[in-house]
C-alpha positions as CSV (number, residue, x, y, z in Angstrom):
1,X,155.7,261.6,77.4
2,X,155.3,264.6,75.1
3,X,152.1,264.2,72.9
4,X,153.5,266.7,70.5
5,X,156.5,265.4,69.7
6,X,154.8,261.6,69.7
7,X,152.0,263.2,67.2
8,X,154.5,265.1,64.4
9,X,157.2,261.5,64.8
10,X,154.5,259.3,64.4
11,X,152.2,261.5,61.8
12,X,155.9,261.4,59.8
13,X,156.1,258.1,59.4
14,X,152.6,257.5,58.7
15,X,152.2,259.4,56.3
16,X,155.3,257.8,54.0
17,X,153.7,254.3,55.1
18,X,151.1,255.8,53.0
19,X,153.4,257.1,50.1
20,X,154.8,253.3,50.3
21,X,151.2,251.4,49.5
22,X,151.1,253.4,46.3
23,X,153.9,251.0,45.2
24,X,151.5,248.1,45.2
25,X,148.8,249.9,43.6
26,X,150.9,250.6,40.7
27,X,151.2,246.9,39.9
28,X,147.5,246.3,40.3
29,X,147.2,248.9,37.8
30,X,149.7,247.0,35.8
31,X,147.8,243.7,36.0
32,X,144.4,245.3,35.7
33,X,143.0,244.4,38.6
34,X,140.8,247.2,39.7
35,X,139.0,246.2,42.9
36,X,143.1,245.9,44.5
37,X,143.5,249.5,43.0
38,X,140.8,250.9,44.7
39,X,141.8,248.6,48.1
40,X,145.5,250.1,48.2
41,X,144.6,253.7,47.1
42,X,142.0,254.2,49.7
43,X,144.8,252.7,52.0
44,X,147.7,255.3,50.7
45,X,145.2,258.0,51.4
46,X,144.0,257.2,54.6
47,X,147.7,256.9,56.4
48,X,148.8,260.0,54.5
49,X,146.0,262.0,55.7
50,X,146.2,260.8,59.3
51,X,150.0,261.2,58.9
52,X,149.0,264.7,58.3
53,X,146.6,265.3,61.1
54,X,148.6,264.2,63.4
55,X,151.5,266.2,62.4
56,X,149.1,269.3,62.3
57,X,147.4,268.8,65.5
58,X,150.0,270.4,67.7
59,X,151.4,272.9,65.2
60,X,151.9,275.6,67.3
61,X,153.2,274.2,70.3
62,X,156.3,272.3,68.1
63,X,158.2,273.3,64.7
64,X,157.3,270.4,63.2
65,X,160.3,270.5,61.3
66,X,162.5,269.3,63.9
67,X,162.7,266.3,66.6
68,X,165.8,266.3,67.6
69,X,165.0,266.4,71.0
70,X,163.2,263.4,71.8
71,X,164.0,260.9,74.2
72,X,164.7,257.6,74.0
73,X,161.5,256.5,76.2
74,X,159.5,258.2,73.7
75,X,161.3,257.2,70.7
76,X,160.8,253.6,72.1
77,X,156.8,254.5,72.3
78,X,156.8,255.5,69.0
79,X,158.9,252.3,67.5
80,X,156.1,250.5,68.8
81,X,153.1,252.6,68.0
82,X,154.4,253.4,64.3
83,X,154.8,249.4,63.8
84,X,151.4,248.9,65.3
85,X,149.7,251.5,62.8
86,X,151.8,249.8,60.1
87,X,150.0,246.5,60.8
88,X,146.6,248.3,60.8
89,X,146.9,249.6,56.9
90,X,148.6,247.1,55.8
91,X,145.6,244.9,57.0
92,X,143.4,247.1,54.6
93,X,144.0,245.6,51.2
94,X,143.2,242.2,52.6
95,X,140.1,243.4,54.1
96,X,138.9,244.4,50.8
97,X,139.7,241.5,49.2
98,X,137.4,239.6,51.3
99,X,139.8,238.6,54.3
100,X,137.9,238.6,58.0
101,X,139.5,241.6,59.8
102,X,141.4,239.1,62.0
103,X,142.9,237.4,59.3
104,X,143.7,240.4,56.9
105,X,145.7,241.8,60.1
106,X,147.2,238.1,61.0
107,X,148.6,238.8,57.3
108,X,149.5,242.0,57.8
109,X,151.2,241.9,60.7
110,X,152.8,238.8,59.5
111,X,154.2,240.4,56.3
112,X,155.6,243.3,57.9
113,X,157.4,241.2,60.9
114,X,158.7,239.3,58.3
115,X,157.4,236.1,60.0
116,X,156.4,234.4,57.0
117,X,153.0,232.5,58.7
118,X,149.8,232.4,56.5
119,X,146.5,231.9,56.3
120,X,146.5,231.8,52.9
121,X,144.4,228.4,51.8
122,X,144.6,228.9,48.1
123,X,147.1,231.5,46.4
124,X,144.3,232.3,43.7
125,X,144.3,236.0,44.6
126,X,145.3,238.9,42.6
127,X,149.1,239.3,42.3
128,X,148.9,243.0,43.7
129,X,147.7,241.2,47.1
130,X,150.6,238.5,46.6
131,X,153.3,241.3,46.0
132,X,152.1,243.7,48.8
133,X,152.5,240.4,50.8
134,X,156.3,240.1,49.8
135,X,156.4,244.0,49.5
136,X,155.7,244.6,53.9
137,X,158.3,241.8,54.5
138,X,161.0,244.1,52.5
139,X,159.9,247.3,54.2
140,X,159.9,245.7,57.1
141,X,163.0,242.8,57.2
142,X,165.6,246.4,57.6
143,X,162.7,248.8,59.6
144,X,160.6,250.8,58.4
145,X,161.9,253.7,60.6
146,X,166.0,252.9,59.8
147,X,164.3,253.8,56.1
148,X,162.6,256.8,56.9
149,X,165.4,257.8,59.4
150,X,167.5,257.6,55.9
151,X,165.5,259.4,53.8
152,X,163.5,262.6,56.5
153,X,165.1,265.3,57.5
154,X,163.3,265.7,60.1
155,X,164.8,262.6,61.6
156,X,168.3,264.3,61.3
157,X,169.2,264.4,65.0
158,X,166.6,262.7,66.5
159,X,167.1,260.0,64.3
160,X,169.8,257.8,66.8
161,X,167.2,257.5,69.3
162,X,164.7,256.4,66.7
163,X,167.3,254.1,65.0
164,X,168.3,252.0,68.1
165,X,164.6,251.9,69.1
166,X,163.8,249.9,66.4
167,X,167.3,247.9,65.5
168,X,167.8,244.5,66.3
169,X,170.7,243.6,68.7
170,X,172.3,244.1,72.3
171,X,174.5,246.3,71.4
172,X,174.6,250.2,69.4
173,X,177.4,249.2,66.8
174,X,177.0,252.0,63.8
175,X,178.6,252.9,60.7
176,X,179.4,256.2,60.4
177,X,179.6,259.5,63.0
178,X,176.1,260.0,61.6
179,X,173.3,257.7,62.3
180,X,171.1,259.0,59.0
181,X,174.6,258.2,57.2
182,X,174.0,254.7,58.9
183,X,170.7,254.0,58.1
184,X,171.3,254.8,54.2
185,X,174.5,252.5,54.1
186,X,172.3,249.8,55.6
187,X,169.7,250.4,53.1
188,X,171.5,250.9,50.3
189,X,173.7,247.3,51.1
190,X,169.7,246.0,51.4
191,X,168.6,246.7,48.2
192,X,171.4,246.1,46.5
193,X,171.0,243.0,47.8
194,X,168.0,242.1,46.8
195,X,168.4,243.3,43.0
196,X,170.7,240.8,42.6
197,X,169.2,238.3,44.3
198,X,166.1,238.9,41.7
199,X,168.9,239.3,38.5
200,X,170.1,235.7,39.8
201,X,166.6,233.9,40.2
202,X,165.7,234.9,36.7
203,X,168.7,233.7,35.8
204,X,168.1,230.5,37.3
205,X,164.7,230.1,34.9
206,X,162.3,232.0,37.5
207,X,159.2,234.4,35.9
208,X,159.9,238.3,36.5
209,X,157.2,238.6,39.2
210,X,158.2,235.6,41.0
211,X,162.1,236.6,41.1
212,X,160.6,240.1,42.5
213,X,158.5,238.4,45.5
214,X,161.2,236.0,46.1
215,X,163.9,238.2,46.4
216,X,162.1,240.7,48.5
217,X,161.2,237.8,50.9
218,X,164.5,236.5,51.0
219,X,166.4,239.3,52.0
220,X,163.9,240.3,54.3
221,X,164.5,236.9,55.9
222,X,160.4,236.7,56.0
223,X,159.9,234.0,53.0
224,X,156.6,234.7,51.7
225,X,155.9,233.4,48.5
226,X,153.5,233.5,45.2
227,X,154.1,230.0,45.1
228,X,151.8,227.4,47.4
229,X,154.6,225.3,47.8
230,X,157.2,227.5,48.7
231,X,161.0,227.5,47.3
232,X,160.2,224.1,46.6
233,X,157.2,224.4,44.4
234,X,160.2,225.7,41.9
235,X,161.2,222.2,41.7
236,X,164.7,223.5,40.8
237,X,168.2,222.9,42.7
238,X,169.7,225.7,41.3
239,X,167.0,228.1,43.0
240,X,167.1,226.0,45.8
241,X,171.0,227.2,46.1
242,X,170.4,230.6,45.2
243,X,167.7,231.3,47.9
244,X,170.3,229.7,50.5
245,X,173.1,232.1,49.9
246,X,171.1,234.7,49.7
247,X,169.2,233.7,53.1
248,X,172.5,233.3,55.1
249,X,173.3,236.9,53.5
250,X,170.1,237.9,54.9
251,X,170.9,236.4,58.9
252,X,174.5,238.1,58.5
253,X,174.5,241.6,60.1
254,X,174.1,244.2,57.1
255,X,176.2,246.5,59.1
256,X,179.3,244.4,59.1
257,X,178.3,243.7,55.0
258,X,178.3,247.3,55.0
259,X,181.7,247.1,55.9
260,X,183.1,244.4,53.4
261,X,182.0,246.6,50.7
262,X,183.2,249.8,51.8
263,X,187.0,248.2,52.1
264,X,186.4,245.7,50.0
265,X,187.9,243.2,52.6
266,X,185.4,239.6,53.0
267,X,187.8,238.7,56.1
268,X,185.7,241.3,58.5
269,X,183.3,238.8,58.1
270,X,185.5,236.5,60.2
271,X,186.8,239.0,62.5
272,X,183.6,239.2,64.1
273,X,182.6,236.5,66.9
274,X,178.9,236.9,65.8
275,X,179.3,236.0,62.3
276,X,181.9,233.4,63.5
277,X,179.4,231.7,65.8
278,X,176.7,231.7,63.2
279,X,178.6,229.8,60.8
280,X,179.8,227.3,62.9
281,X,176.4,226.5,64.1
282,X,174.5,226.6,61.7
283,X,176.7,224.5,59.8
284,X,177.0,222.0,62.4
285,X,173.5,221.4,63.5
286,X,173.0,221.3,59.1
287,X,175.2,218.2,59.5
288,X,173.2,216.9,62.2
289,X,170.3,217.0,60.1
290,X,171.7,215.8,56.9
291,X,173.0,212.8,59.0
292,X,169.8,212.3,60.6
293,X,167.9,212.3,56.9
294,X,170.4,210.1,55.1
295,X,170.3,207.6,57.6
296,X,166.3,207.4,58.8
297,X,165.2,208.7,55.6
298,X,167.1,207.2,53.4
299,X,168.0,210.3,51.3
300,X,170.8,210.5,48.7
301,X,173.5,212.5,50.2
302,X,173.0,214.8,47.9
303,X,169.4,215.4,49.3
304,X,170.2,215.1,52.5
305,X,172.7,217.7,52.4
306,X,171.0,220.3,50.5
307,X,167.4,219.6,52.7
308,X,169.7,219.4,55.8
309,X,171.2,222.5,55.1
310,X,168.6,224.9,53.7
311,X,165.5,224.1,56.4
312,X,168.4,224.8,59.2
313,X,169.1,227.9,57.7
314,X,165.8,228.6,56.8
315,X,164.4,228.1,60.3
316,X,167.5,229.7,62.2
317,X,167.3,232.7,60.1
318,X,163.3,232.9,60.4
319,X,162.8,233.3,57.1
320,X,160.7,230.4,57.0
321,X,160.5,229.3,53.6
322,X,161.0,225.5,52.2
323,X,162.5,223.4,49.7
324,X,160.2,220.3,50.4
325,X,157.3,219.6,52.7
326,X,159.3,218.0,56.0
327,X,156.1,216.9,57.8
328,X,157.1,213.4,56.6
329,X,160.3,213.6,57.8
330,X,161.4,211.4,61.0
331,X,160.8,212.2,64.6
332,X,164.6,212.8,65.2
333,X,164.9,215.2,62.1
334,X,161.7,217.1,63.2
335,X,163.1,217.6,67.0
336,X,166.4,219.3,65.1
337,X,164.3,221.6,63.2
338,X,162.1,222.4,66.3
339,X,165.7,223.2,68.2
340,X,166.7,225.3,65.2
341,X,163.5,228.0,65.6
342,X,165.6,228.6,69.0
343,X,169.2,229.5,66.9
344,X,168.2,232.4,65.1
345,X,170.6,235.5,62.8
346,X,172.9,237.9,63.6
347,X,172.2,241.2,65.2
348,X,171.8,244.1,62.8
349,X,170.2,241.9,60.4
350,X,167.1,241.2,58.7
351,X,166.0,237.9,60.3
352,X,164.5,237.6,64.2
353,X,164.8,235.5,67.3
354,X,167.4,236.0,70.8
355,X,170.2,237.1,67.8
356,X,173.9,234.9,68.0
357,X,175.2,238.2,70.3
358,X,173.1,237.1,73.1
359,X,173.7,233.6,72.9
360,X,177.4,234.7,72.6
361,X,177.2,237.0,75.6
362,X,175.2,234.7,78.2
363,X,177.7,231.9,77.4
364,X,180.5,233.8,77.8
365,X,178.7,235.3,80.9
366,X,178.6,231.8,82.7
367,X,181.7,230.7,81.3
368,X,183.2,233.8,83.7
369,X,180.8,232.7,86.7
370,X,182.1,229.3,86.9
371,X,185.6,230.1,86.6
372,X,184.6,232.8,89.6
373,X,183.7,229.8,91.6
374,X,187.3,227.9,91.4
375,X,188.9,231.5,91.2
376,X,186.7,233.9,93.8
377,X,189.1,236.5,94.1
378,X,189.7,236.8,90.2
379,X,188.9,239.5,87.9
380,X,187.0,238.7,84.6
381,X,185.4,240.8,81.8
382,X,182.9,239.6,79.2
383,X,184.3,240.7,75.9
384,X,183.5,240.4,72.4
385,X,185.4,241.5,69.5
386,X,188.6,242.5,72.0
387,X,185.8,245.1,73.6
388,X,184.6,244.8,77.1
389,X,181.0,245.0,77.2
390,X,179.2,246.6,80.1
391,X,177.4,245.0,83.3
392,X,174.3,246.7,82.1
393,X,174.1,244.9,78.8
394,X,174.9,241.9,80.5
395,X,172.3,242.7,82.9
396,X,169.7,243.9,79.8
397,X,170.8,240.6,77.8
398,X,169.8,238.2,80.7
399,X,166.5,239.9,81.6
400,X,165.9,240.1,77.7
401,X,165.8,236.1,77.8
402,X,164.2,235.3,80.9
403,X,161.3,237.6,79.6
404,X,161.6,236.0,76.3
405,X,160.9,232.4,77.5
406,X,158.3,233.7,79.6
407,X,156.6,234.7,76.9
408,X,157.1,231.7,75.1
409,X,155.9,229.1,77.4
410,X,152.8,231.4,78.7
411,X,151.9,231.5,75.2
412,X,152.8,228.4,74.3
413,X,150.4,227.2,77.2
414,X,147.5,228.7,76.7
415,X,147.7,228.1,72.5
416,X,148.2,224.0,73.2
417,X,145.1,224.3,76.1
418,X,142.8,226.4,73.3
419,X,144.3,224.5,70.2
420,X,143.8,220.9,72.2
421,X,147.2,219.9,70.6
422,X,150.7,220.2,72.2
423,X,152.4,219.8,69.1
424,X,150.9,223.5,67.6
425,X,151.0,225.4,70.6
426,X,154.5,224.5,71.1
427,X,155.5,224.6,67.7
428,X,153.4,228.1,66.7
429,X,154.5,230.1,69.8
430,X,157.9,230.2,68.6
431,X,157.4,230.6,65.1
432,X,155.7,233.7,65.8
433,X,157.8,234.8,68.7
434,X,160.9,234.2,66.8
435,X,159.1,235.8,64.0
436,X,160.0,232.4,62.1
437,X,156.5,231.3,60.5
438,X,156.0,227.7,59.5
439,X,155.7,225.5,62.6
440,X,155.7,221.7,63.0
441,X,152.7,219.5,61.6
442,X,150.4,219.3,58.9
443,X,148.3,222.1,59.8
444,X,150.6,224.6,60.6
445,X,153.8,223.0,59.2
446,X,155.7,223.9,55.6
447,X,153.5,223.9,53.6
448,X,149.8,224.5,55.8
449,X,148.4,227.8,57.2
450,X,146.9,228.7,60.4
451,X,143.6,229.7,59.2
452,X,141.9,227.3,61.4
453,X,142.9,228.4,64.2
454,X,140.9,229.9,66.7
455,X,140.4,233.9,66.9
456,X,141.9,234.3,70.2
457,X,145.0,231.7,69.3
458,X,145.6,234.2,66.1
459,X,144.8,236.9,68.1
460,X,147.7,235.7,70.6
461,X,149.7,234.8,67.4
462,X,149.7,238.6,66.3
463,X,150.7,239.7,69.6
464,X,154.1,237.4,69.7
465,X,154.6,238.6,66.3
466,X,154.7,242.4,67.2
467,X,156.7,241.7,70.7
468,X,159.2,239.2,68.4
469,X,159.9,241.9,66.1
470,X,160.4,244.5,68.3
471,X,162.3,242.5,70.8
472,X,160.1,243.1,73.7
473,X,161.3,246.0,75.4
474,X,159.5,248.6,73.0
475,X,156.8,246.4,74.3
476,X,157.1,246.7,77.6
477,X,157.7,250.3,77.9
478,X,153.8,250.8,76.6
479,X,152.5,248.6,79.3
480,X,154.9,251.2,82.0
481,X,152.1,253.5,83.8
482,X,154.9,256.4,83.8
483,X,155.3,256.1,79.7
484,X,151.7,257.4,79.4
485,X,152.4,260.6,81.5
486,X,151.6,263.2,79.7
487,X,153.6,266.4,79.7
488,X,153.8,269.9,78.5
């Protein structure tokens, strides 16, 4: 590890993390509410000036105009750090607001994972606080270093390593010869995105600041809201539909969205497996659930379709928002919901969890293996899209889930021993591993927060969280002894 080249990459990026919290201070300014303006101004400066130092410290030994030389172990180290440091000022606001520095960073860190999980227990705060909440789940449901990778040039080469350190999936599918080309496609399909999404909840009868929130929330797959009671505080179908579309938009991968706009052909969307699998599952466990409501329940199947439907998605996707409190609905639908925290998006888009390609790829894998045990002597290739893919991904993919539900049920453990309740440590250490939010049960369920929980359970919380949203290996590479070797 070069401390140089980790101190300019890192100072970069910190410093336009600060350039970013001015956005939130503009609307305090806008609703007059001072105290937020000083909070998010004193947070601008500080990550801009320790952007700065750390770009200075090591002037002379790198230009700092350049990284195009940095590897991928230390562009993975930097992923991580840079997402860490995020957490940390985006925690300040909340701290001056009053917040307990665990719980301003529990926020924090929740926002800009886009898990969605609160410990909000009344939304009277200022509306600054409520948009920054929103505002971190935008910046951070595409990455906050795919945007800066699109927008510094100091990124220009060095960019690719940066850009797959931090992007969701298995597998390095890009856009364009050039990653920074990439990473501006994706962003601009993103925004674009979400503008409309905001144009069509106004339309729908939503207040301007609302639509804003909402639509940065939805995209980002992350589903924070101003209002208490979710999507469903709206108390409107037409919102309810909206959110949905724009939430399976949101678990699609934006690269292949990129695509269907650049040829202006929506059947790429069903040439990829992926997307393919997605759909089909999610629409058949939606079914499921619908059944399960209309026939225990007793919902219309109006209701049970649309409820059905939109907490599948909702919970597959991670976004994590809801259209009605389902802490009253039966054991059987509740069991469905807990199975759908397990499904999640697509790779290459906004929401979390394993990501369909894995799925795809480890069922595929052990489709081939039994085969190979009628068929010894045959030769079989795991393939998706018509494209072999490698024994290392394989390899990668497999280790990626063992340590995945490691994590899971260690955590899961040690919450339900701490918490004294099987139901929330089960339920709360995939929500935040799968970056999903809302868990089962009244406390921590649709429409509850997790501000009673214990320090060390939020503590623990945070820490699946970070690992969820950087899918681990980021993760592990700062716990490596030979990552922290500094070199010349």
């Amino acid at each position: 590890m070069r401390l140089n080249y980790l101190s300019n990459a890192i100072g970069v990026i910190l410093a336009d993390v600060g350039y970013m919290s001015f956005v939130p201070l503009l609307v305090s300014i806008f609703y007059k509410e001072w105290s937020c303006t000083a909070a998010f101004l004193f947070a601008g400066l500080l990550s801009v000036g320790v952007g700065y130092i750390l770009q200075w410290a090591d002037h002379k030994r790198v230009d700092p105009d350049t990284l195009n030389d940095i590897k991928r172990s230390e562009a993975l180290i930097v992923a991580a750090l840079s997402w860490v440091l995020f957490g940390v000022i985006a925690a300040i606001p909340f701290v001056f607001n009053g917040f307990s520095v665990i719980d301003a960073l529990f926020e924090a860190v929740s926002g800009i994972t886009t898990t969605g999980a609160t410990i909000l227990t009344s939304f009277d705060i200022p509306k600054s606080l409520l948009f920054w909440r929103s505002f971190t789940q935008w910046l951070g449901g595409m990455g906050i270093i795919v945007l800066f990778v699109a927008i510094l040039p100091q990124f220009a080469v060095a960019g690719r390593q940066m850009f797959f350190a931090e992007i969701t999936g298995p597998t390095e599918e890009k856009l364009t010869p050039r990653i920074r080309n990439t990473a501006s496609a994706l962003w601009l399909v993103y925004t674009i995105l979400t503008l409309l999404c905001a144009v069509c909840l106004y339309f729908a009868g939503m207040n301007p600041f609302d639509c804003i929130c909402n639509a940065m929330s939805t995209l980002a797959a992350g589903g924070f809201s101003p209002n208490p009671e979710s999507i469903g505080g709206y108390h409107s179908n037409a919102i309810i539909y909206i959110v949905f579309v724009f939430m399976f938009i949101a678990g699609a991968s934006f690269v292949v969205q990129s695509k269907v706009l650049t040829r202006l052909d929506p059947r790429i969307f069903w040439k990829s497996e992926e997307f393919r699998l997605y759909t089909k599952i999610i629409v058949f466990v939606s079914l499921v659930l619908s059944a399960i409501l209309y026939f225990e329940n007793h919902f219309t199947i109006g209701h049970s379709l649309r409820a059905g439907f939109y907490q599948v998605l909702s919970l597959a996707t991670s976004t994590g928002s809801s259209s009605e409190d389902y802490h009253y609905w039966s054991l059987n639908a509740k069991i469905v919901l807990f199975i759908s925290m397990f499904l999640s998006s697509c790779s290459g888009s906004a929401g979390g969890g394993v990501k369909m390609t894995r799925w795809l790829l480890l069922f595929k894998y052990m489709k081939n293996e039994l085969y190979r045990i009628l068929h010894p002597n045959v030769v079989m290739s795991v393939k998706i899209d018509k494209v072999g893919v490698s024994n290392n991904v394989i390899k990668q993919t497999i280790f990626f889930l063992g340590i995945y539900f490691l994590i899971y049920v260690v955590s899961a453990i040690v919450i339900t021993c701490i918490e004294h309740d099987i139901v929330i440590g089960g339920t709360s250490a995939i929500a935040s591993l799968g970056i999903v939010g809302p868990a089962l049960g009244h406390v921590i369920g649709p429409f509850g927060h997790y501000a009673s929980m214990s320090v060390i359970t939020k503590i623990i919380l945070i820490t699946n969280m970070f690992i969820g949203r950087l899918e681990i290996i980021p993760f592990l590479v700062l716990l490596r002894k030979e990552s922290w070797k500094i070199k010349g």
